[in-house]
C-alpha positions in Angstrom: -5.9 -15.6 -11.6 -4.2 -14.4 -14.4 -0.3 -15.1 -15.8 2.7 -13.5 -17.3 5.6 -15.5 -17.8 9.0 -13.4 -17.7 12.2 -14.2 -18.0 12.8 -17.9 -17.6 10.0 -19.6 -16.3 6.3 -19.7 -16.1 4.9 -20.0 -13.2 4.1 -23.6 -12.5 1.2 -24.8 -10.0 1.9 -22.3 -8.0 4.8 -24.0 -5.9 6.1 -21.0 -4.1 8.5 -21.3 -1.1 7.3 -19.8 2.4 9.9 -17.2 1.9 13.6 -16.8 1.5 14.5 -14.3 4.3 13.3 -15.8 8.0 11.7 -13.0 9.6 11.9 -14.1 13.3 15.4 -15.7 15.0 18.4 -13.9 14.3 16.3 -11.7 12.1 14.7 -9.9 15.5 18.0 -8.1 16.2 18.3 -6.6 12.4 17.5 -3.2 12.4 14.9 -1.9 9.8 15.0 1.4 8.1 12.3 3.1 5.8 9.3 1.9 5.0 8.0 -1.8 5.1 5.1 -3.7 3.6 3.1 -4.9 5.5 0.5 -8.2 4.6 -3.7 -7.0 4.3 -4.4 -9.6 6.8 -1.4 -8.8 9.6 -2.5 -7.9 13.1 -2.0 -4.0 14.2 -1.4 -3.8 18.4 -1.7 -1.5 20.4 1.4 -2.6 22.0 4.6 -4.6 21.4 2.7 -7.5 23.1 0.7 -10.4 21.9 -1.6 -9.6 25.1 -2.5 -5.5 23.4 -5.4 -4.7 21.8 -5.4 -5.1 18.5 -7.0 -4.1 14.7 -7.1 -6.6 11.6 -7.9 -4.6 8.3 -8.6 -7.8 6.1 -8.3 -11.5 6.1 -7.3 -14.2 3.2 -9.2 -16.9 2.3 -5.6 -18.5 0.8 -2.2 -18.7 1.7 0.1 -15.4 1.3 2.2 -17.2 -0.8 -0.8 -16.8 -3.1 -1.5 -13.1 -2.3 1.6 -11.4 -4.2 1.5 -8.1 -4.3 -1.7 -7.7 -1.4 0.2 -5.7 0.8 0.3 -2.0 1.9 3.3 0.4 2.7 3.9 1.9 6.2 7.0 4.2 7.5 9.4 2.6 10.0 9.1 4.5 13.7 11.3 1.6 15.5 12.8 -1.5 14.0 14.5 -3.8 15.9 12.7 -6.7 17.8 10.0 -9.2 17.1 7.3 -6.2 16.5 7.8 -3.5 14.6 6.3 0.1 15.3 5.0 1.2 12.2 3.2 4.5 11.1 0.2 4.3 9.1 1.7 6.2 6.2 -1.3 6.1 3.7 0.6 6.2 0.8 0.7 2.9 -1.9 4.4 3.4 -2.9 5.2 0.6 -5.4 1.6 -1.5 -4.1 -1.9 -0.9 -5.5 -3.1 -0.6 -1.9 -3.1 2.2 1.0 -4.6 2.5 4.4 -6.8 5.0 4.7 -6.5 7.1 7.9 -9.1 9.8 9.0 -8.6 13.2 8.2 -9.0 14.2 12.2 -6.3 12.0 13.1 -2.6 12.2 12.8 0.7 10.4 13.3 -1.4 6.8 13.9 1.1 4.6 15.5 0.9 1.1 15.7 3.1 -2.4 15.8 2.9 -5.2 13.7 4.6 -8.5 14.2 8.5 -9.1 12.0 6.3 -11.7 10.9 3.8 -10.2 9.3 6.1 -8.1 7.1 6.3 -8.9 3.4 9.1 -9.2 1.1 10.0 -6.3 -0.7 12.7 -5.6 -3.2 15.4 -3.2 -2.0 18.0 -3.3 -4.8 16.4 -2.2 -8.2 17.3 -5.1 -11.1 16.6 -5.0 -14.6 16.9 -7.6 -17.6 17.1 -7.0 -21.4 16.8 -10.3 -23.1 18.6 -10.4 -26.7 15.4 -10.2 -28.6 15.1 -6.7 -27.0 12.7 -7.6 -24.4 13.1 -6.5 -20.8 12.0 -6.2 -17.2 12.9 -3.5 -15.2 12.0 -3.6 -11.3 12.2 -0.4 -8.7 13.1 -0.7 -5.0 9.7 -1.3 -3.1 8.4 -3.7 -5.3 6.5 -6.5 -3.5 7.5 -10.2 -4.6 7.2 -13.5 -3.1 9.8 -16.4 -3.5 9.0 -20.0 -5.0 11.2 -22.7 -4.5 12.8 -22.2 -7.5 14.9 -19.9 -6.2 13.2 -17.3 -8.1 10.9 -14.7 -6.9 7.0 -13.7 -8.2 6.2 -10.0 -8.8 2.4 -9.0 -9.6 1.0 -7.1 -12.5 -2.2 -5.9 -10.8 -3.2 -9.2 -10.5 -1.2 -10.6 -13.4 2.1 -12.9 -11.9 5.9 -12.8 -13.5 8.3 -15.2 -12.6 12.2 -13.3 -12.4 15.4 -14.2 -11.8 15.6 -11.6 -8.7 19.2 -12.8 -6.9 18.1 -12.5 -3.1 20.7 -10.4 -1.8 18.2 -7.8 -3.7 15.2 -8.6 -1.5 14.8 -7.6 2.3 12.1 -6.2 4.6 12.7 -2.2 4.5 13.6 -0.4 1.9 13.7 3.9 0.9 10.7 5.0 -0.8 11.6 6.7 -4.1 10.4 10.4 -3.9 7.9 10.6 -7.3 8.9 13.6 -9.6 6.0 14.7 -10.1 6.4 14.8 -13.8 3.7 13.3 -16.0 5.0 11.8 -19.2 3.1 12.4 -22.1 3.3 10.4 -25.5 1.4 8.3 -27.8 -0.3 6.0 -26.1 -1.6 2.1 -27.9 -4.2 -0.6 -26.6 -3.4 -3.7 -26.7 -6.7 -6.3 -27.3 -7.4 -8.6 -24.9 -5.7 -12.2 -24.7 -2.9 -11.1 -27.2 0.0 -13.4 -27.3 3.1 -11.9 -26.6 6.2 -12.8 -25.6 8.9 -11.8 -22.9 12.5 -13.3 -23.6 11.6 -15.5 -26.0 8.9 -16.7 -24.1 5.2 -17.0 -24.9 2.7 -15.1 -22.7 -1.2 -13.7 -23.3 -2.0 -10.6 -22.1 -5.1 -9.4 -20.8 -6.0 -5.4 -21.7 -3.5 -3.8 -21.2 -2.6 -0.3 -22.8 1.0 0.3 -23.6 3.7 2.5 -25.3 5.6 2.1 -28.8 8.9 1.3 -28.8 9.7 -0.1 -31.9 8.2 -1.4 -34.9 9.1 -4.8 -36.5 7.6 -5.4 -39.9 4.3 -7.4 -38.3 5.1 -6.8 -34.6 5.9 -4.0 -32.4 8.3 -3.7 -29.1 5.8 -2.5 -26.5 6.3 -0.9 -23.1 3.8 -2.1 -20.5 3.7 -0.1 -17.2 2.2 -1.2 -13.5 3.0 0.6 -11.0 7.5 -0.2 -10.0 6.9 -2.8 -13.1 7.8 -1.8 -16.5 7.6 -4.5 -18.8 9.2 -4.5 -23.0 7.6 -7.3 -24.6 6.5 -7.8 -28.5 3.2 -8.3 -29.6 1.4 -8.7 -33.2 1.0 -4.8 -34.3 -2.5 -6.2 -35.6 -3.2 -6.3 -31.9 -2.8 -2.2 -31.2 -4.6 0.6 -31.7 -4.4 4.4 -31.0 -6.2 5.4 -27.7 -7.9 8.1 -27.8 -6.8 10.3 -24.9 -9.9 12.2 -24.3 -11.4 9.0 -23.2 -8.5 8.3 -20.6 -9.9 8.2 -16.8 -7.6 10.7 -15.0 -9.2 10.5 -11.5 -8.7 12.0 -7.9 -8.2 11.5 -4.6 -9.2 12.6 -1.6 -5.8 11.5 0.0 -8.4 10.5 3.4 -11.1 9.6 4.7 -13.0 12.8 5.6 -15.0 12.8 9.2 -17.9 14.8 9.6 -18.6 15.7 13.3 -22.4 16.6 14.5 -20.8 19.9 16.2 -21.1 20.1 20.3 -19.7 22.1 22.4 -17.2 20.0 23.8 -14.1 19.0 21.8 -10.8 17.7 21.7 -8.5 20.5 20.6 -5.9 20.2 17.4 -2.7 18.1 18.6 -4.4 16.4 21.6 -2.6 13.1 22.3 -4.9 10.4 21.7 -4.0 6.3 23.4 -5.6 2.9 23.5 -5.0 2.1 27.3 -1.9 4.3 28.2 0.0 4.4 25.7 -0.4 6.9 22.7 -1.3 5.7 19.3 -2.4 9.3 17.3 -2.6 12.8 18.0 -6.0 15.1 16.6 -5.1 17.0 13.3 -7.4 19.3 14.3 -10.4 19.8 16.4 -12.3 16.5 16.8 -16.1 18.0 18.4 -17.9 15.2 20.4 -21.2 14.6 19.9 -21.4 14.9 24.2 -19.8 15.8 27.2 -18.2 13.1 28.7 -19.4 11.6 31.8 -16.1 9.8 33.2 -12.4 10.4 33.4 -11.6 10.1 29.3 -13.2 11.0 26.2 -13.4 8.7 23.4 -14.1 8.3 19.8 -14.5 5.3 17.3 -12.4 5.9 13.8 -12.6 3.4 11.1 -9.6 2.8 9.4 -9.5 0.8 6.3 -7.3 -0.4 3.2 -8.2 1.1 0.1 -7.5 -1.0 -3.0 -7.5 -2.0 -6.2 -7.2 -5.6 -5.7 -10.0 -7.6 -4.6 -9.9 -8.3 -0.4 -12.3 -9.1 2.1 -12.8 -6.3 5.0 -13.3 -6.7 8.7 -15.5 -4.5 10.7 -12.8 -3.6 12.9 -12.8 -0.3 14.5 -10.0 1.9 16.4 -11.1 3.3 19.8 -9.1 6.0 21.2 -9.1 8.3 24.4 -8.1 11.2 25.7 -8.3 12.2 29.3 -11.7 14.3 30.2 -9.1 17.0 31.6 -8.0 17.8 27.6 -11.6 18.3 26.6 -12.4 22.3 25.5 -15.8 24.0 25.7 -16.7 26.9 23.0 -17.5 29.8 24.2 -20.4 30.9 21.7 -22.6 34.4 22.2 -25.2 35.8 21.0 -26.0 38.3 18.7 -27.8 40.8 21.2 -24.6 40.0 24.2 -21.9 41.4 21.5 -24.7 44.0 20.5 -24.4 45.0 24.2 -20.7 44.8 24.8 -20.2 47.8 21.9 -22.9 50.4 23.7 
């Protein structure tokens, strides 16, 4: 695992706390609001009931307190109680991880236990340090608290120990709506395991590309950006170099997981309420053909649904199953050629 010291402290044998908000207790009757992040390895049910049928994403072979930052974001449907119904948003927010949702399925409803909910900062806070340094955190940034009483963000993968006071830290917070605006400007490389420091603190970065701020005979102020993290810290200029940004990997997304149907006759039409015993979980965002008729009194389908991420975790094989009643099933009506032929004479 790689380190980044900031601020005050580096972060020593990895003595974190458990956390600094107790999510269950008096916490149960604390509306939440927004959006929450949620830990990879939580349990999804079906449910508000530790008896439902439930769906585990990923697992941890280590303690969350050594996980910072493995989380994903989903959008608050009702807050108030030991489980939480959450919807699958599929967006990654301030996180470097989304769940990824079919694109025939809609409005994916689940709970998850208070528990199981990560802290997240709620209350922006930045630092400038007097050698011109800073740290500057956005709402929705995932941390996890030592016993220090400070907290641990991540820098994909990378930890910083701040000085985060905890009345800034909660379980919900308001997503910030992106502006869409994509800044251009020079952009520099930093090589690998370059010593920099952070506050007057020494720390080695990994690669990392970065931004000029200012020049300082034989060192530079440079901005390093991940995700909600923006980072001032001063390096050896003999360390940069231009990128070239021809060579810079924009990349898409598909925003889903695309389903490709083997197309039947019988199908579940656009907005058709889909449950896991009787109580609705999804709806169809638009036809969903079944590859047969069904035989009994629902129809139902197997979706996968999935975190995508750029952290490492290790995936379960768990599946969602989901029914709609036989009655809601729809038949095409399909003719041939020579019948419309005959219908015009």
């Amino acid at each position: 695992m790689r380190f980044l010291a900031c601020s005050l402290l580096l972060v020593s044998a990895h003595a974190f706390a458990a956390s600094k908000i107790d999510p269950a207790g008096a916490a149960e009757a604390q509306i939440l609001r927004g959006n929450v992040l949620v830990w990879h390895d939580a349990t999804l049910f079906a449910e508000p009931s530790e008896t439902a049928r439930t769906l585990q994403l990923a697992t941890f072979d280590a303690a969350r307190k050594h996980r910072v930052g493995h989380v994903v974001p989903m959008k608050v449907i009702a807050g108030k109680g030991p489980f939480i119904e959450v919807e699958l948003a599929g967006d990654e927010d301030c996180t470097w991880s989304r769940v990824v949702v079919p694109d025939d399925l809609a409005r994916v409803r689940m709970f998850v236990r208070r528990a199981d909910l990560a802290p997240v900062l709620v209350k922006s806070f930045t630092k400038t340090f007097e050698d011109g340094t800073s740290i500057s955190l956005d709402v929705g940034t995932p941390l996890v608290a030592t016993d220090a009483n400070t907290y641990v963000v991540s820098l994909h993968g990378d930890e910083l120990e701040v000085d985060v006071p905890a009345t800034s830290v909660g379980h919900a917070y308001v997503p910030k709506k992106s502006a869409g605006v994509i800044a251009a400007g020079q952009t520099l490389a930093i090589a690998a395991a370059t010593k920099a420091t952070l506050g007057g603190r020494a720390l080695s970065l990994t690669a990392w590309k970065g931004g000029p701020i200012e020049k300082r005979a034989d060192h530079a102020v440079v901005a390093i950006e991940e995700r909600c993290v923006t980072a001032h810290v001063i390096v050896p200029s003999k360390a940069l170099a231009d990128v070239d940004d021809s060579t810079l990997d924009v990349g898409t997304s598909s925003g889903g997981s695309s389903i490709m149907n083997l197309r039947g006759e019988c199908y579940l039409p656009r907005l058709t309420p889909l449950s896991i015993g009787e109580r609705q979980v999804a709806v169809a965002a638009k036809p969903i053909y079944l590859h047969a008729e069904p035989t009994g009194k629902h129809a139902c389908i197997h979706r996968a649904i999935r975190i995508e991420s750029a952290l490492e975790i290790k995936r379960t094989d768990e599946k969602l199953r989901i029914c709609a009643p036989a009655a809601n099933v729809a038949r095409e009506v399909t003719r041939s050629a020579r019948s419309r032929g005959a219908a015009h004479r």
